[in-house]
C-alpha positions, 0 to 999 in steps of 0.5 A, a space after each residue: 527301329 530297323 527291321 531285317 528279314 532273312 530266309 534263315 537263322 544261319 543267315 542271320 547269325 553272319 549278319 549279326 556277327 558282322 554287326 558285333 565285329 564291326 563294333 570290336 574292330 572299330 573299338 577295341 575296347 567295346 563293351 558288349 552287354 550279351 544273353 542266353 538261351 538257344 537263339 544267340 548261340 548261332 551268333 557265339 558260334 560265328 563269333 568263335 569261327 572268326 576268332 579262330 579263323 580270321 583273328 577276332 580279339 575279344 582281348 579288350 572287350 568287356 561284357 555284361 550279361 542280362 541276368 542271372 537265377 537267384 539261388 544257383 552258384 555260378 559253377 551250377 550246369 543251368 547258370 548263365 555263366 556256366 553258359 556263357 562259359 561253354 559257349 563263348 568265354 572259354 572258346 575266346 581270348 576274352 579276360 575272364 575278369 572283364 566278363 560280368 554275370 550277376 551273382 545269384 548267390 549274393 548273400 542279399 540279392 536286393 543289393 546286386 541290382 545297384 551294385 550291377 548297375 554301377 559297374 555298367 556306369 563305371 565301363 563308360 555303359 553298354 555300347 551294344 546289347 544283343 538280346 533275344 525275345 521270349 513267346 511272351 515278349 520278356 527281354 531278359 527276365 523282364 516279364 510282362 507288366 515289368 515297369 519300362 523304367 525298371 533297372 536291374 533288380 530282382 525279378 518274379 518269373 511267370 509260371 510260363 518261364 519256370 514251365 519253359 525251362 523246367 527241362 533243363 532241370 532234373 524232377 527233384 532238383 531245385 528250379 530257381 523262381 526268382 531271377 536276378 535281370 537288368 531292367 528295362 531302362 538299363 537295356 534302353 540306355 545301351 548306344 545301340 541294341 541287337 535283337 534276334 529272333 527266329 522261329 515260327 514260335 516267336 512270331 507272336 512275339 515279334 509282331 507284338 514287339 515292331 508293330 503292336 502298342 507300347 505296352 508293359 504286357 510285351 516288354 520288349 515293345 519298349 524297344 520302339 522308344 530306342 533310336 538305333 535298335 535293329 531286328 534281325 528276324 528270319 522268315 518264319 519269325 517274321 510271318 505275322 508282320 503286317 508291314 513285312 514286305 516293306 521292311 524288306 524294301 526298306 533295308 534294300 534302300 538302306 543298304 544302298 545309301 550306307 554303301 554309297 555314303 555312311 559306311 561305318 554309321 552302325 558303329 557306336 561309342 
């Protein structure tokens, strides 16, 4: 697990988007699992910029993202792939039929997990996952006490996840309790994995997942078992781990040896 520091979450963002680039470039043909919520947006921001400024092509990219709620259409405002939608596809030369959500609406969800599951085997797998990582260490809607060897399947949200994004649904509206969620071990199969975070309220979370145990009460401390995950955290995010200072240090020697020797070793396929 690589960790990397930074003074602040725009920073972050152009590091993170150096990292997707690279991959797109590389390969063209890349297929990028991605997820929602406020903290990859600054990176879908960045991604769009270069496409409109530096000519970045999404043209052979295909996607899958995380997860989904059961019992909302895709066409629903709150749906994940409205948000995807609005805040990437529609602002990039991405074929809409090569960016996969899963359906919420399948007349039985228990059969959209396998069927996700083979759609990702089919696209060669998940050459690089960005994720994002709740208060509570979830990493999708794997809530904590999620199985480290779950795959993608129908999934209970906690109170405090339906608490959370209660705000983004009117009073007497329906809010979705179940969710739709790649598992665990589908996200530990990806080649090579992004996780963001910033903000001091993910601390907690942030500490739990890098130096806590391996433990299904932070899911995301699965992310320890991966051999090519990086962290990419800002300050405040970072400011309950232990070993801070050293991750910093770390990533200065690193950053020297891939300049001098393996500059393009990020890289996956």
């Amino acid at each position: 697990m690589e960790v990397l520091i930074f003074p602040d979450a725009q920073s972050l963002a152009r590091k993170s988007a150096d990292l997707v680039e690279s991959q797109i470039k590389t390969f063209p043909d890349s297929v990028i699992g991605l997820a929602t919520g406020s903290t990859p947006l600054d990176l879908y921001e960045e991604l769009i910029r270069r496409h409109n400024e530096h000519d970045l092509s999404f043209a052979g990219v295909k996607t899958f993202n995380l997860d989904e709620y059961v019992g909302i259409s895709a066409n629903h405002p709150q749906s994940y792939r409205t948000f995807m939608d609005e805040n990437l596809f529609n602002k990039i030369d991405i074929e809409k039929s090569n960016t996969q959500v899963p359906d919420g609406m399948a007349e039985n969800p228990l059969k959209v997990g396998p069927d996700y599951e083979k759609r990702i085997q089919d696209a060669g797998g998940i050459d690089l996952q960005v994720l994002g990582v709740g208060t509570d260490g979830h990493i999708g809607f794997n809530e904590p006490t999620s199985s480290l060897r779950s795959i993608t399947r129908v999934k209970t949200l906690t109170q405090q996840t339906i608490e959370d994004n209660s705000r983004f649904f009117q009073p007497d509206e329906f809010q979705p309790k179940l969710a739709i969620t790649m598992g665990i071990k589908t996200i530990l199969d990806a080649r090579r994995i992004l996780l963001l975070a910033h903000g001091e309220n993910k601390a907690d979370a942030v500490r739990d997942m890098v130096e806590g145990p391996l433990s299904a009460f932070c899911p995301a401390s699965a992310l320890q078992l991966h051999q090519r995950t990086t962290i990419l955290i800002d300050e405040p995010a970072a400011s309950k781990l232990t070993l801070k200072e050293y991750y910093k240090f770390v990533g200065e020697m690193q950053d020297d040896l891939v300049r001098k020797h393996r500059p393009s070793d990020w890289i996956t396929r």
